[in-house]
N, C-alpha and C positions, 0 to 999 in steps of 0.2 A: 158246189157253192150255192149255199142259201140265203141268201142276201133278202131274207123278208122282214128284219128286223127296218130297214128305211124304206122300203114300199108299205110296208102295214103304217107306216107313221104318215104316211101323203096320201094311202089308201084311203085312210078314216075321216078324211074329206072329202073324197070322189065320192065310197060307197064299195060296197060287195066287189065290185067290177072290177079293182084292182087286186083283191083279194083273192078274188076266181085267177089270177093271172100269176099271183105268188104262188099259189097254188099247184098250178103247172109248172111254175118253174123249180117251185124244190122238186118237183119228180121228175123233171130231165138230171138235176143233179143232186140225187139225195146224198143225205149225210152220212147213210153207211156208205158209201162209197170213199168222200172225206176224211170220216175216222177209219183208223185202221183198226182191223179183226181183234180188238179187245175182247171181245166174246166168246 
């Protein structure tokens, strides 16, 4: 679950800092995982 599409939108008012934190969180749950083995 990468849910950085409404953290980057409240991000861009704080600054980086939110951004550093979306960050981390698509990589606890990236989106190959998500999508299935299309590849």
């Amino acid at each position: 679950m990468c849910f950085h599409v409404d953290i980057i939108s409240m991000g861009a008012f704080h600054g980086h800092s939110i951004l550093i934190y979306v960050s981390k969180s698509c990589i606890r749950f990236p989106q190959e995982d998500q999508v299935p083995a299309t590849s």
